[in-house]
KEKE-3310 file (N, C-alpha, C; in steps of 0.2 Angstrom, whole numbers, plus 5000, padded with zeros to 4 digits):
npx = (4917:4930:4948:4954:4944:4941:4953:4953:4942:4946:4957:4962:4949:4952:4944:4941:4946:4958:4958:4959:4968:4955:4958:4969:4962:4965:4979:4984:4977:4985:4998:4997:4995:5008:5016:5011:5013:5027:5030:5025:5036:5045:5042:5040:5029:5015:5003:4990:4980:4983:4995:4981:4975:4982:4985:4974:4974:4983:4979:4967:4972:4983:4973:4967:4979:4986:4972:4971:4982:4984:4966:4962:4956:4940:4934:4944:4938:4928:4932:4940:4929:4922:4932:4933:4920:4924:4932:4927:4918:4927:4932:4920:4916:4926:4929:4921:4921:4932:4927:4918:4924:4932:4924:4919:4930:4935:4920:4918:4926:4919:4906:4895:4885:4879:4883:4873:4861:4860:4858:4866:4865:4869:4883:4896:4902:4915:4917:4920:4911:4892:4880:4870:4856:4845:4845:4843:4829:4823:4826:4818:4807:4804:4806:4798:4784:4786:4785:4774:4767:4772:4774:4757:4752:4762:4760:4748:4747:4754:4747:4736:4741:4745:4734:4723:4727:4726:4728:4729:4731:4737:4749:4754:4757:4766:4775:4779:4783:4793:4801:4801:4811:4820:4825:4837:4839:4841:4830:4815:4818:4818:4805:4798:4800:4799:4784:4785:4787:4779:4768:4773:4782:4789:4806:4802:4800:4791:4790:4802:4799:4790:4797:4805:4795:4791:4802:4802:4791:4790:4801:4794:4784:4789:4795:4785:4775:4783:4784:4770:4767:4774:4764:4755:4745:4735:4729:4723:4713:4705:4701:4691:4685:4676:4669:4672:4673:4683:4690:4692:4698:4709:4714:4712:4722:4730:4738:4743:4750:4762:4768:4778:4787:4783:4784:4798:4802:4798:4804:4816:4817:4814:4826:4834:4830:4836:4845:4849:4854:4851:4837:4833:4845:4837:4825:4822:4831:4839:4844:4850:4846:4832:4819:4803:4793:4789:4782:4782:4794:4814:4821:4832:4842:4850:4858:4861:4867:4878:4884:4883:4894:4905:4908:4911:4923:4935:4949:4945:4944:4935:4923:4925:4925:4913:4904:4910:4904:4891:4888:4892:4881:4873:4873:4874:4858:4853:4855:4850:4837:4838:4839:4828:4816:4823:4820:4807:4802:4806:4799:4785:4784:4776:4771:4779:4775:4764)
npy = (4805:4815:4814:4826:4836:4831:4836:4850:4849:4849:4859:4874:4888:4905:4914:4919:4931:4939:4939:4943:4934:4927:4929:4943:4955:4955:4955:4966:4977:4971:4974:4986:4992:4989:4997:5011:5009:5009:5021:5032:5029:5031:5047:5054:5051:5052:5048:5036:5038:5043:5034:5025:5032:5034:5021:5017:5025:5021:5009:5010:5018:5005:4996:5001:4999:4984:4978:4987:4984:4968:4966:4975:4993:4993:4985:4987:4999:4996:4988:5000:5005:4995:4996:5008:5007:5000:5004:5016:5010:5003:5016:5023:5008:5011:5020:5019:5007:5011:5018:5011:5000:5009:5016:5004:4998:5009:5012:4997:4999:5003:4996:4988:4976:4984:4998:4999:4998:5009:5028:5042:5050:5054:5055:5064:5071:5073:5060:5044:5031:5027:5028:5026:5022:5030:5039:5028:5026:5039:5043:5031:5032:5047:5044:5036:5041:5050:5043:5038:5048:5053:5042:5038:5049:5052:5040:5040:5053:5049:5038:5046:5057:5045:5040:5048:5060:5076:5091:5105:5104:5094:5096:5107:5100:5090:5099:5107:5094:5090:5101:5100:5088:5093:5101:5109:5100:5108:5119:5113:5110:5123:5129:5121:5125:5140:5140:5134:5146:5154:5148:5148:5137:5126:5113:5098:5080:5076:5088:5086:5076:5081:5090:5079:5071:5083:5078:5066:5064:5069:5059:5046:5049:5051:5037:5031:5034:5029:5016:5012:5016:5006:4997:4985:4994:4985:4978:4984:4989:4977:4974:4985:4981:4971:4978:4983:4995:5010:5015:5003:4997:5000:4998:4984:4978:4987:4992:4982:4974:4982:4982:4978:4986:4999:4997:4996:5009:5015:5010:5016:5028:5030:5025:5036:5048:5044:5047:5062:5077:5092:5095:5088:5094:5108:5107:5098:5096:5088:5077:5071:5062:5048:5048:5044:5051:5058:5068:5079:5088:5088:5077:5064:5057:5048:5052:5067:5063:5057:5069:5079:5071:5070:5083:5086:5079:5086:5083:5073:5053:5047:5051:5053:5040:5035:5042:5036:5024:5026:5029:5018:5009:5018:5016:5001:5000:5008:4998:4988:4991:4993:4980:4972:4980:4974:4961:4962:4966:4955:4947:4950:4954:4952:4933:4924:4912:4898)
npz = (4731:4724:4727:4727:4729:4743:4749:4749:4757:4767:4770:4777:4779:4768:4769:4779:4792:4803:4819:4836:4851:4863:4877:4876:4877:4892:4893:4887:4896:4907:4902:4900:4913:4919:4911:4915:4929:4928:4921:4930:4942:4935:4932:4945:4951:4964:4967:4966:4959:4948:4942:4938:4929:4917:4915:4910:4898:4893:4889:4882:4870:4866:4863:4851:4842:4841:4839:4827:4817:4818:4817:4806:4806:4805:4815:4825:4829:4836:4845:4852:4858:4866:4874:4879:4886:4897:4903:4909:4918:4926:4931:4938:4948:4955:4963:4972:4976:4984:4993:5001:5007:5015:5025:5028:5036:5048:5054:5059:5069:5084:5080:5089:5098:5109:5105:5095:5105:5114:5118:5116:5128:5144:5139:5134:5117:5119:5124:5126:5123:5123:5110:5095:5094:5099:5088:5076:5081:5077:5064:5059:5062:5055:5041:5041:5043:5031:5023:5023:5018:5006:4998:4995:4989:4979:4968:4965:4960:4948:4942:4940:4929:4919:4918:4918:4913:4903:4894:4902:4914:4916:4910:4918:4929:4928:4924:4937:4943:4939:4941:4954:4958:4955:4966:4979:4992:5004:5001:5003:5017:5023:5017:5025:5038:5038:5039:5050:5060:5057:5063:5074:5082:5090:5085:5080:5076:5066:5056:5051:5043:5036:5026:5019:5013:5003:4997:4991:4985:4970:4966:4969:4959:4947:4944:4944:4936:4924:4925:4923:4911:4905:4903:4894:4881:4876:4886:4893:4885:4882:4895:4898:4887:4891:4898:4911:4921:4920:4934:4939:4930:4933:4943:4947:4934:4926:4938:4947:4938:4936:4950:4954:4949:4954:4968:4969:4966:4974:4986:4983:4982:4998:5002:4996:5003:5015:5017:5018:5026:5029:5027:5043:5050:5052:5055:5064:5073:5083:5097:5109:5120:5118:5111:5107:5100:5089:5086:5096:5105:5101:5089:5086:5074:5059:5048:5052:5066:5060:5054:5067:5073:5068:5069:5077:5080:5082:5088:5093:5097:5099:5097:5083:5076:5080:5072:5059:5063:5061:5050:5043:5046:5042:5026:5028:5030:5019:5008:5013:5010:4996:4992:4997:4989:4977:4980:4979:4968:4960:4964:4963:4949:4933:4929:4914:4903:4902)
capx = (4921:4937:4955:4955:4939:4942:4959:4951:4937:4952:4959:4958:4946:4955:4940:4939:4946:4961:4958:4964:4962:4952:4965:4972:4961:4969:4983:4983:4977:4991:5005:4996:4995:5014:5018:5008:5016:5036:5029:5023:5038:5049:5039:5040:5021:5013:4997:4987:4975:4987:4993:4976:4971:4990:4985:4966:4974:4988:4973:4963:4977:4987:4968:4966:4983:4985:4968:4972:4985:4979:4961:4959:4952:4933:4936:4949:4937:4922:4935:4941:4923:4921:4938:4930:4915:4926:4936:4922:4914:4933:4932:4917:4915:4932:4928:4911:4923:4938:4921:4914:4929:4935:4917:4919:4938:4934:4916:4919:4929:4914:4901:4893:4878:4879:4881:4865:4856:4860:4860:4873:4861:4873:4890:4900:4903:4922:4920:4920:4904:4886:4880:4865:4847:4841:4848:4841:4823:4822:4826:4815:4800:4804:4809:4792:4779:4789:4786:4764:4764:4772:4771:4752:4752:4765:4757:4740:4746:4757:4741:4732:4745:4746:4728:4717:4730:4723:4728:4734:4732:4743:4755:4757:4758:4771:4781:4780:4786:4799:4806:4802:4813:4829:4826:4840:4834:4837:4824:4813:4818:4816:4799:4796:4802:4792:4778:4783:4789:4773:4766:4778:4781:4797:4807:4798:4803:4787:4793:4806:4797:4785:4801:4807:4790:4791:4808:4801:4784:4792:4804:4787:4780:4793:4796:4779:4775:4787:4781:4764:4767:4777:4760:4755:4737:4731:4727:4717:4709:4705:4697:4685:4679:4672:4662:4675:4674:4691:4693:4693:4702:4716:4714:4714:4727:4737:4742:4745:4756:4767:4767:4784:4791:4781:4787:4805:4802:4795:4810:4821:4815:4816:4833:4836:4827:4836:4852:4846:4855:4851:4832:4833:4846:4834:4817:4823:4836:4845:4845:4856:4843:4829:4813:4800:4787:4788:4778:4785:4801:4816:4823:4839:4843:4856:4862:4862:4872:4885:4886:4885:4900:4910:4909:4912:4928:4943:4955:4941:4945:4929:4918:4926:4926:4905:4903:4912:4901:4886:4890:4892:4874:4866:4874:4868:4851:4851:4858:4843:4831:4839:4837:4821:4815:4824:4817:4797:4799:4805:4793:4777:4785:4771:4771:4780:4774:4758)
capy = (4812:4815:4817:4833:4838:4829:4839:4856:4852:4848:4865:4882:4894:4909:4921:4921:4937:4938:4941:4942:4930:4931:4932:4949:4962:4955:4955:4971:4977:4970:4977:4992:4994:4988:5002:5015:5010:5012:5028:5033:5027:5035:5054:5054:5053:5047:5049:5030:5038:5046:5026:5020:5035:5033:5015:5017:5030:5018:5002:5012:5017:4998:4991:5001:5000:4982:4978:4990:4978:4962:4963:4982:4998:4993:4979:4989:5005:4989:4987:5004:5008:4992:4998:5013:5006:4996:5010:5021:5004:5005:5021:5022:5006:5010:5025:5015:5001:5011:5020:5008:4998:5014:5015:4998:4998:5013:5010:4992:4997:5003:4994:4982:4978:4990:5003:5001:4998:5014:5034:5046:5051:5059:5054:5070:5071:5071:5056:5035:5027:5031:5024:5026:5020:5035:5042:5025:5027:5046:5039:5025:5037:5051:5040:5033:5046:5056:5040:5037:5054:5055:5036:5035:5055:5051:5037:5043:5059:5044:5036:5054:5058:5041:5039:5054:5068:5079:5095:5111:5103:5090:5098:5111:5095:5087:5103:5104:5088:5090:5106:5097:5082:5098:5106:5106:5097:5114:5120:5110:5111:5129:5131:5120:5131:5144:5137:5133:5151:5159:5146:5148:5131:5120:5108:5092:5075:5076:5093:5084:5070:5082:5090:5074:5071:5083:5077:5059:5063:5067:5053:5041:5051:5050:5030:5025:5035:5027:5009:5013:5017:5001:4991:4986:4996:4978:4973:4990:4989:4971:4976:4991:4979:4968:4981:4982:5002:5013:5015:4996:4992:5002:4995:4977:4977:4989:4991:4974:4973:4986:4984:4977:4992:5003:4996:4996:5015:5018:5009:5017:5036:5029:5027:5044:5053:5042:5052:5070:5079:5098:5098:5087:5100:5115:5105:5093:5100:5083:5077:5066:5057:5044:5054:5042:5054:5063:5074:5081:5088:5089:5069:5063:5055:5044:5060:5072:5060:5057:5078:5082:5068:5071:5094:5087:5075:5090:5081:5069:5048:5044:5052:5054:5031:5036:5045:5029:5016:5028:5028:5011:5008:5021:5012:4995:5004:5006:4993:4982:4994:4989:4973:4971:4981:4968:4954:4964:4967:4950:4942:4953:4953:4946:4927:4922:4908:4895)
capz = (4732:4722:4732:4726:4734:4752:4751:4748:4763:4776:4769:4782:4773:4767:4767:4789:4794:4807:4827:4842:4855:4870:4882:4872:4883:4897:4892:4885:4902:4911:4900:4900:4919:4921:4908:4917:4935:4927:4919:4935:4946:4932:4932:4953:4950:4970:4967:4963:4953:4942:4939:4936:4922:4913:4913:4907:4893:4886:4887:4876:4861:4864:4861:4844:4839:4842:4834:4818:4814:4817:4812:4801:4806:4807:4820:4832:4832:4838:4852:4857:4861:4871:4880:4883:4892:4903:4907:4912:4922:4931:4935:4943:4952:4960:4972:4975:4980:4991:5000:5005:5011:5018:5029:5034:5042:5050:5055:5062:5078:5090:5080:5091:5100:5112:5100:5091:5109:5119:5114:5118:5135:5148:5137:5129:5111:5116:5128:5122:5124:5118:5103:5089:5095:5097:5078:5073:5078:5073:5058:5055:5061:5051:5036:5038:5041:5026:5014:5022:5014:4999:4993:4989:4984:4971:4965:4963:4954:4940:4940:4936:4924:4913:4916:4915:4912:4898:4895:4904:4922:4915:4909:4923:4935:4925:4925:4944:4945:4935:4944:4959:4955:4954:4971:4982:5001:5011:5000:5006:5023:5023:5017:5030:5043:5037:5040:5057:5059:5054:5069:5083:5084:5090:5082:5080:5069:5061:5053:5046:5037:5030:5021:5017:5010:4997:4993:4990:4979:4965:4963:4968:4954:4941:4943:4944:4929:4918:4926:4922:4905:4900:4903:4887:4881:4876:4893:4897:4881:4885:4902:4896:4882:4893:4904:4916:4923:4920:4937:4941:4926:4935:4953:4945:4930:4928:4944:4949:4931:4936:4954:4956:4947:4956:4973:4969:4964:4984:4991:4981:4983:5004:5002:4994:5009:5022:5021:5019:5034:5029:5033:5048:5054:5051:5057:5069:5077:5084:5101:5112:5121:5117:5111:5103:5101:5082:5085:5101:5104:5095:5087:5084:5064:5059:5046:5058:5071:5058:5056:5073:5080:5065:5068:5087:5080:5082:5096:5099:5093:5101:5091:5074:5076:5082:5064:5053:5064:5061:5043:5042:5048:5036:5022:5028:5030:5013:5007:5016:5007:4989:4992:4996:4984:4971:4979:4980:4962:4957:4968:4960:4940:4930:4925:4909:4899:4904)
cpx = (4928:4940:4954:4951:4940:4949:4955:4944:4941:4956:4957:4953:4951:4950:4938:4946:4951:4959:4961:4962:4960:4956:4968:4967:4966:4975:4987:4983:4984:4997:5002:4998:5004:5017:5019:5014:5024:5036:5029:5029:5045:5048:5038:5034:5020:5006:4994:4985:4978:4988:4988:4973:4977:4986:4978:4968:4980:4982:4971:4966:4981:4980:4968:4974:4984:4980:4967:4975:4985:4971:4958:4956:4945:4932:4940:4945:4931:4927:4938:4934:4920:4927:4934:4924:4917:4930:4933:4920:4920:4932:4925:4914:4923:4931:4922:4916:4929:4932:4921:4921:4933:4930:4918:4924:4939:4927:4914:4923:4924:4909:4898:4884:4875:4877:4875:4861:4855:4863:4865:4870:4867:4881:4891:4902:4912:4924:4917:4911:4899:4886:4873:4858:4844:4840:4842:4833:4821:4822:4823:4807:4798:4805:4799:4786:4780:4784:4778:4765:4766:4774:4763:4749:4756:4764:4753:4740:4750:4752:4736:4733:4746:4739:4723:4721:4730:4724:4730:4735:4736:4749:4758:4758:4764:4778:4784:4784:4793:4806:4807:4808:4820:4830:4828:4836:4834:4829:4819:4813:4818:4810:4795:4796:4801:4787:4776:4783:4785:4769:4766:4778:4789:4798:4806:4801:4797:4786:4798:4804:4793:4788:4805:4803:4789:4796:4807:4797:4788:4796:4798:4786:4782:4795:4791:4775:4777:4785:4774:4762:4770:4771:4757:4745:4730:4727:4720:4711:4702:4701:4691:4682:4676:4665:4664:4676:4681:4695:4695:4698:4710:4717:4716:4717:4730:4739:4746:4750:4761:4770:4774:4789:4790:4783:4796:4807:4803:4802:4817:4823:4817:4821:4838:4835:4832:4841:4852:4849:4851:4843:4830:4837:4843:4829:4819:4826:4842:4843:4849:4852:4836:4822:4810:4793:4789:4787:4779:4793:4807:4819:4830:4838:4850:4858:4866:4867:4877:4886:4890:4891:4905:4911:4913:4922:4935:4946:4952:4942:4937:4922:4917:4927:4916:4903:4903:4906:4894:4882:4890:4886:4869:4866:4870:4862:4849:4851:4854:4839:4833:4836:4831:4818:4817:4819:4810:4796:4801:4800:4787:4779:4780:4773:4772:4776:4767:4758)
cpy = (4811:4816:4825:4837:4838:4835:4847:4856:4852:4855:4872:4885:4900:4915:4922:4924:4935:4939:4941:4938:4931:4932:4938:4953:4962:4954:4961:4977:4977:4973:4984:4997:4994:4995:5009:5016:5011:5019:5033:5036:5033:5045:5056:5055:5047:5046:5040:5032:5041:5039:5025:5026:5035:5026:5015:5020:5023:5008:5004:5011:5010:4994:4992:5000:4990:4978:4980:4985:4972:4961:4971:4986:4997:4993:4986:4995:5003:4989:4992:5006:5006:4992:5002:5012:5003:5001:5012:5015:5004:5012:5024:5017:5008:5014:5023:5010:5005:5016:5014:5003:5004:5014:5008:4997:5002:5011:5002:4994:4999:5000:4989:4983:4984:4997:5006:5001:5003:5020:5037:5049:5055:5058:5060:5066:5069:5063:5049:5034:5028:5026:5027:5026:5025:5038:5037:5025:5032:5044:5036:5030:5043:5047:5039:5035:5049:5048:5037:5044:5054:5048:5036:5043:5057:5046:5038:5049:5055:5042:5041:5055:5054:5037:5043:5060:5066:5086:5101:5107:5098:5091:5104:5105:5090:5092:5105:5101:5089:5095:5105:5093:5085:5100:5104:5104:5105:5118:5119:5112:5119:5134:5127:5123:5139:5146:5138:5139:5155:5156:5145:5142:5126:5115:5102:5087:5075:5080:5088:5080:5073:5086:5083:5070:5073:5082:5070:5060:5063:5063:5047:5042:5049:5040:5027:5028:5030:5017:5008:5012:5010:4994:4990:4990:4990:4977:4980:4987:4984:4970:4977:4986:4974:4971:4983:4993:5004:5012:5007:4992:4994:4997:4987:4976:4980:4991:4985:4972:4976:4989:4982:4982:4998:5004:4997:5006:5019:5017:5013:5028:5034:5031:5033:5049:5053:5046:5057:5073:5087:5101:5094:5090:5107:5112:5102:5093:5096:5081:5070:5060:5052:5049:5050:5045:5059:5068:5081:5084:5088:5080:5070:5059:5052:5052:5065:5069:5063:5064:5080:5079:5070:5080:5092:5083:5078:5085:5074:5061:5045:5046:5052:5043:5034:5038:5040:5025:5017:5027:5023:5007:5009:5017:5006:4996:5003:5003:4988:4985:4991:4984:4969:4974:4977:4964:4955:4961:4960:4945:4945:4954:4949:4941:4927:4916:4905:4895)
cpz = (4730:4727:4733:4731:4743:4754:4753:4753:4769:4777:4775:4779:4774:4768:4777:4790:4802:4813:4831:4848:4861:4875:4880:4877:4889:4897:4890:4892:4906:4908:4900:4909:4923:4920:4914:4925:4934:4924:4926:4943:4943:4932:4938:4952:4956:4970:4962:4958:4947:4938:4935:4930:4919:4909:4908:4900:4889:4884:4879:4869:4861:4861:4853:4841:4837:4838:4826:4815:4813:4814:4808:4806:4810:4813:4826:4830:4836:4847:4856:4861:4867:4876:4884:4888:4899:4907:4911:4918:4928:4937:4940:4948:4959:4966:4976:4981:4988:4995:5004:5011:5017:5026:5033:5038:5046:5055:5060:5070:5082:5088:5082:5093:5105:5108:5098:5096:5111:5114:5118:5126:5139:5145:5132:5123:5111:5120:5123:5125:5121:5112:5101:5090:5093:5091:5076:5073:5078:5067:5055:5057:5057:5043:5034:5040:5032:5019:5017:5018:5009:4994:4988:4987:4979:4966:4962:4959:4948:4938:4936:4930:4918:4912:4914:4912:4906:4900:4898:4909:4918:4916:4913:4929:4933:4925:4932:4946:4944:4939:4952:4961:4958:4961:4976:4991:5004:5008:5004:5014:5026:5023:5023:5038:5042:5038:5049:5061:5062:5060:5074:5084:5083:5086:5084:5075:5064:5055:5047:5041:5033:5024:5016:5011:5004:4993:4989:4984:4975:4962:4963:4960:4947:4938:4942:4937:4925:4920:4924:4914:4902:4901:4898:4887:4879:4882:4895:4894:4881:4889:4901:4891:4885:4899:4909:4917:4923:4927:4942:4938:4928:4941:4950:4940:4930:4933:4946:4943:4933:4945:4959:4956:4952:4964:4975:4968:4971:4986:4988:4984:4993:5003:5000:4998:5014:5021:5021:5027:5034:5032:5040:5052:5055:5056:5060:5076:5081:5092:5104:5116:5118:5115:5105:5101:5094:5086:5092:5102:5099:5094:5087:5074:5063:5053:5046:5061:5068:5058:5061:5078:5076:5063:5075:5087:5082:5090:5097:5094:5093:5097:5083:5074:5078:5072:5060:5054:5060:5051:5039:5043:5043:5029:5022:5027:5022:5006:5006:5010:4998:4988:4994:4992:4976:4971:4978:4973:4958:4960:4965:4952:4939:4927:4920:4907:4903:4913)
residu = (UNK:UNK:UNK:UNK:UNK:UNK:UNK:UNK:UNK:UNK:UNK:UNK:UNK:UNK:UNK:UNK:UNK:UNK:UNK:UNK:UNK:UNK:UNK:UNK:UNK:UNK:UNK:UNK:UNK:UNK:UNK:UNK:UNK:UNK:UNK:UNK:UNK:UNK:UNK:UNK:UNK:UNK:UNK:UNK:UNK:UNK:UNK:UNK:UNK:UNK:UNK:UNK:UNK:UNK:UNK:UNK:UNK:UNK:UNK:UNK:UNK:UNK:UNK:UNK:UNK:UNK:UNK:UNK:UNK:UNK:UNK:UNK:UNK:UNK:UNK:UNK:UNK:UNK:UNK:UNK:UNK:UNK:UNK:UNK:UNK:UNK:UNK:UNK:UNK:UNK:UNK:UNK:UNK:UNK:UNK:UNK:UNK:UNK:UNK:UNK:UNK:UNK:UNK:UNK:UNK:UNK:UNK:UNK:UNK:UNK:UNK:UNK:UNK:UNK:UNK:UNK:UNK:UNK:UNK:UNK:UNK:UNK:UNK:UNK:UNK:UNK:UNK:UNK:UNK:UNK:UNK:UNK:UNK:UNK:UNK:UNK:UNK:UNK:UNK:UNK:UNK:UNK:UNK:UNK:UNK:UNK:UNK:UNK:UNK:UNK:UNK:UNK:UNK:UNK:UNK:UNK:UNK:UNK:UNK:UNK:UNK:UNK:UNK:UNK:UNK:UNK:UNK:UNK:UNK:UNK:UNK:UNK:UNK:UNK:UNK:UNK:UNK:UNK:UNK:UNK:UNK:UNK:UNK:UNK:UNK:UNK:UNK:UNK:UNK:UNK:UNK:UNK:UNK:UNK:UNK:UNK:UNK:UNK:UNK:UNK:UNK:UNK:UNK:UNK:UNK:UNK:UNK:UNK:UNK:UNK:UNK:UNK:UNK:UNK:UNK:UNK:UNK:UNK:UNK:UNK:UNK:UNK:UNK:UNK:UNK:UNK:UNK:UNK:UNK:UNK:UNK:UNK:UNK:UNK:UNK:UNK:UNK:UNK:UNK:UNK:UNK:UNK:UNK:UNK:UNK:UNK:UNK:UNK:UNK:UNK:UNK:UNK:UNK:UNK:UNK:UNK:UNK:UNK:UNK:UNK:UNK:UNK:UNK:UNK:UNK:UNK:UNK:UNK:UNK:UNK:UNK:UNK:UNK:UNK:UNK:UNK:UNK:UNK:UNK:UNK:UNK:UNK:UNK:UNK:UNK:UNK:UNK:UNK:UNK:UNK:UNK:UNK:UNK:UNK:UNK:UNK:UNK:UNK:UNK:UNK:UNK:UNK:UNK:UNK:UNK:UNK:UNK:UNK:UNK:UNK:UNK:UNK:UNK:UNK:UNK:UNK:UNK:UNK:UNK:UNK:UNK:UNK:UNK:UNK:UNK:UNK:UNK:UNK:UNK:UNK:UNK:UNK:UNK:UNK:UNK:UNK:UNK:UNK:UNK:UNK:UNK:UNK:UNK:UNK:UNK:UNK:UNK:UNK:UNK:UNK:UNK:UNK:UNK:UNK)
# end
């Protein structure tokens, strides 16, 4: 190899394109948010959130300006885009994060064991003591009658729908669904009360779950569908050409293929019921003492509670601190349920490779 050559491969290339380096977003960031707080401080502007959208807004135009100059046009509208997603990703994890923080340094002063062992029983709304149980197993009885009813009648009609459905009935059980899907809870808790109405008959927790029930089917319905459908038609196909009966080839494949999806769909529709206050105020009715018996009487509900301590809270420390703790439970409640739903569904995803 000539001099000349060895020179000309030690050489930079001239044809690789300027950038910016990785530390530049944050960088960018930071001069943007300092900007934003002497804008801020200078405009008597008190309000954080005012801050943090100044700053989000001068991120954006210093990324494209910034960008333009350094590496062209194409390139910096490549990166206001990916500004923009990080923005939006700001602005909503942040109220997600000053809730929940809010929830727990509130919620933490009476939350103990006491708490969750003993109900409000002969303790006033405006007096200290009391605590949850009761709420919590109202809660876990209505929660879980509501979801034997509307888990394996919203399965069986996904099943229906991405296995037999043909036709009108199809399509008039699809639009159902659909408009079910929209309907705010009192509804629901309404036509429940209706019912009961028509049959003179007191408030019960059983009432409640079976509004809670229609609130759950169609979310079953909706997620187990779209799991049902991403199982590939090979495997059916697959089945039946061996001899194997339709309704078999569902029971032992596709089922079992989409069964984590379909579980994480259940636990997730739970979660969406557990905080429903409006028809456990209509059909429930609430009560302060221990009442294990659905089907009797009227229950209490972690939902309700929090309503009923936090309508009772005027003057009172004792119950608006009962409200946060209560609050702080539900959350955990559902909290737990995500997360077992993660792990069902990475525990039953079908096997990769040999």
């Amino acid at each position: 190899m000539s001099h000349a050559a060895a020179v000309a491969d030690k050489s930079p290339s001239t044809l690789r394109a300027a950038s910016l380096p990785r530390w530049s977003p944050w960088a960018i960031a930071g001069g943007s948010l300092v900007l934003a707080v002497a804008i801020g401080l200078a405009g008597g502007l008190d309000s954080k959130v005012q801050w943090g959208l100044i700053a989000g807004l001068l991120f954006v135009l210093g990324t494209y300006g910034i960008a333009a100059k350094v590496e062209g046009r194409r390139q910096a509208k490549d990166r206001v885009a990916t500004s923009l997603v990080w923005v939006a990703f700001v602005l909503a994890v942040v109220p997600l994060v000053s809730l929940l923080w809010t929830t727990i340094a509130r919620g933490v002063k009476v939350l103990d064991v006491y708490f969750l062992t003993h109900s409000m029983g002969v303790v006033a709304d405006s007096e200290p003591g009391g605590g949850i149980y009761h709420a919590i197993l109202g809660s876990l009885e209505q929660v879980g009658l509501a979801t034997a009813i509307g888990a394996p009648v919203g399965i069986l009609t996904a099943i229906y729908l991405v296995e037999y459905g043909r036709g009108a009935l199809a399509k008039s059980v699809t639009f159902f669904v659909d408009v079910m899907t929209g309907i705010p809870s009192i509804v629901a808790g309404l036509f429940i009360l209706s019912l009961m109405l028509m049959f003179d008959m007191q408030p019960f927790g059983f009432a409640g779950s079976l509004a809670l029930a229609i609130l759950m089917m169609p979310v079953v319905v909706r997620s187990t569908e779209e799991m049902l459908k991403l199982v590939p038609n090979e495997l059916r196909e697959a089945s039946l050409a061996l001899g194997v009966p339709k309704w078999r080839t569902i029971l032992k494949v596709v089922v079992p293929t989409s069964i984590g999806g379909i579980i994480t769909g259940v636990m997730l529709a739970i979660a969406r019921i557990a905080g429903e206050t409006a028809p456990v105020l209509l059909l429930v009715f609430g009560n302060p003492f221990i009442n294990a018996n659905p089907f009797e009487g009227a229950q209490a509900s972690l939902p309700l509670y929090i309503y009923q301590q936090y309508s009772q809270s005027a003057g009172s420390t004792a119950a608006y601190d009962r409200a946060w703790a209560a609050s702080l439970t539900l959350i955990a409640f559902v909290m737990i349920l995500n997360l077992v739903a993660r792990g069902i569904a990475r525990w039953k995803a079908p096997k990769t490779g040999r």
